[in-house]
C-alpha positions in Angstrom: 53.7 15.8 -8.2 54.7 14.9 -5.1 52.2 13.4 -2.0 52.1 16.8 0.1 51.2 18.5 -3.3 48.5 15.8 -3.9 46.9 16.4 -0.6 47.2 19.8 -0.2 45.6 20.0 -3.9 43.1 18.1 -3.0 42.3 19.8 0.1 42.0 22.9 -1.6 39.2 21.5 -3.7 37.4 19.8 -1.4 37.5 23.4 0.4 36.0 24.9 -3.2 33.5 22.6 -3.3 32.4 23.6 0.5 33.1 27.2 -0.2 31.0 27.1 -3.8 27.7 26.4 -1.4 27.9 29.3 0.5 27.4 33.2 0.0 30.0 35.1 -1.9 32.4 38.2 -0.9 32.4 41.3 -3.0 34.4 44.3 -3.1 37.6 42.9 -5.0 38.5 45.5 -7.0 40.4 44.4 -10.3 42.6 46.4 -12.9 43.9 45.4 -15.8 47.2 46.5 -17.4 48.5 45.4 -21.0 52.0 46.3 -22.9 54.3 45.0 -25.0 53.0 41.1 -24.6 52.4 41.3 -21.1 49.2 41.2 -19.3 49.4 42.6 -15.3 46.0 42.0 -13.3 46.3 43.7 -9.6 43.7 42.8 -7.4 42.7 44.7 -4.0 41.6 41.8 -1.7 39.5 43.1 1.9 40.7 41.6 5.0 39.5 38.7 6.0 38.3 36.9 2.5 39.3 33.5 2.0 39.5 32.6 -2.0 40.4 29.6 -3.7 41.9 30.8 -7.5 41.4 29.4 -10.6 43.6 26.8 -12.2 46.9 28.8 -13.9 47.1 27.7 -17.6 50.7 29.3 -18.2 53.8 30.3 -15.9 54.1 33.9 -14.5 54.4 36.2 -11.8 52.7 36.6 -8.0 53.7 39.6 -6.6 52.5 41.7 -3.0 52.1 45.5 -3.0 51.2 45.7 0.4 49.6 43.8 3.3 49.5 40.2 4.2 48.2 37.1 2.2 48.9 33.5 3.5 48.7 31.2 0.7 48.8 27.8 0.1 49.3 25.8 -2.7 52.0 24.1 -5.2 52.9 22.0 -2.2 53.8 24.7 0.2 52.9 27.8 2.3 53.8 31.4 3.1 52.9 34.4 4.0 53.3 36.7 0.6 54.1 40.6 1.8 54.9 43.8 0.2 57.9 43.3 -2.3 57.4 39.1 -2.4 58.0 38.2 -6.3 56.9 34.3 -6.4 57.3 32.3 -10.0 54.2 30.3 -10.2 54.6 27.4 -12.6 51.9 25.9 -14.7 49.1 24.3 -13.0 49.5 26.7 -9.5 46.1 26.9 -8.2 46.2 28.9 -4.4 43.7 29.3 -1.0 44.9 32.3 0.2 43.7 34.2 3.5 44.1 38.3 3.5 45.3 38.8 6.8 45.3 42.3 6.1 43.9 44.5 3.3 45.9 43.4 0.5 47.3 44.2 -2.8 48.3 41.7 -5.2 49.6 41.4 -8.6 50.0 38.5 -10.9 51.9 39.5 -14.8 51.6 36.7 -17.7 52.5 37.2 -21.2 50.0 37.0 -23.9 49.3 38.6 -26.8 45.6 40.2 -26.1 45.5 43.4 -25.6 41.8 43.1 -23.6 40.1 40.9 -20.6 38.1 39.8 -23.7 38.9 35.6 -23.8 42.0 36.5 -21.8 40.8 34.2 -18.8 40.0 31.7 -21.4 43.4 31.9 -22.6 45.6 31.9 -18.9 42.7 29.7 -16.7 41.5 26.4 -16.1 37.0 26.1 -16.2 35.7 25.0 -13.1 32.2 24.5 -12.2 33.2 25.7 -8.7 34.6 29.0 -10.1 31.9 31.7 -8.9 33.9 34.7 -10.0 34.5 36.3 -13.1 38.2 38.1 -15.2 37.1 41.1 -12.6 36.8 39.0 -9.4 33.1 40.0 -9.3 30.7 37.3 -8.6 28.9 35.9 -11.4 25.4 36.0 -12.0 22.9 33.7 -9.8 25.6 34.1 -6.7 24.4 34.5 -3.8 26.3 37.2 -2.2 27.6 37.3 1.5 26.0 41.1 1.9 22.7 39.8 0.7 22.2 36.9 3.1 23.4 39.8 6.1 20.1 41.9 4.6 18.0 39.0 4.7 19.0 37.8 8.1 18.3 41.6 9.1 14.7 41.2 8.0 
């Protein structure tokens, strides 16, 4: 790995560890897709949401299906749009910025044919990870719409 892939990794988690502290985004909606050894997960990401992704256990594929995500990681940055294929190699962890309301896809190959032990299978653990295989957060996460209600109060 070269040094600008060393400290933009590195940025990126000192920016999880930050991020982990605060209230959490909802409204990701996930689908799953499975055939013929291939798994397809195709996120809807609001505008505005800044998320750090999991460590990638296996090669495969980042795709846009619409809007704008700028993304950083695996030593560089871009701006992934509508039609963007990028091959992300083992190890490809990513901040990404929805400048827009965003579609994304991402296919691996596996041989499950269910979300159940999939992430297991394709990601890294992190104690900093906060969402689950559906991008929802995970129990005992504070949630950015909660701390809006109790600031309202």
């Amino acid at each position: 790995m070269d040094s600008l892939a060393a400290t933009v990794g590195e940025k990126i988690d000192n920016l999880q560890s930050v991020m982990s502290k605060m209230p959490q985004a909802s409204g990701m909606e996930t689908e799953h897709f499975f055939a013929g050894g291939m798994y397809c997960r195709k996120i809807f990401i609001p505008r505005d949401r800044i998320i750090v992704s999991k460590v990638h256990k296996t090669e495969h594929l980042f795709i846009g299906c619409s809007g704008e995500l700028l993304v950083a990681g695996q030593g560089t940055h871009y701006v992934l749009r509508s039609g963007d294929v990028i091959p992300s190699p083992v190890g490809t962890k990513r901040l990404v910025v929805s400048l827009t309301d965003v579609v994304v896809m991402t296919v691996h190959k596996t041989d499950k044919n269910s979300i159940e032990g999939l992430e297991q299978e394709l990601m890294e653990d992190s104690p900093f990870s906060l969402y689950d295989v559906n991008n929802q957060p995970k129990d005992g996460v504070l949630l950015h719409d909660e701390l809006n209600i109790l600031e309202k109060t």
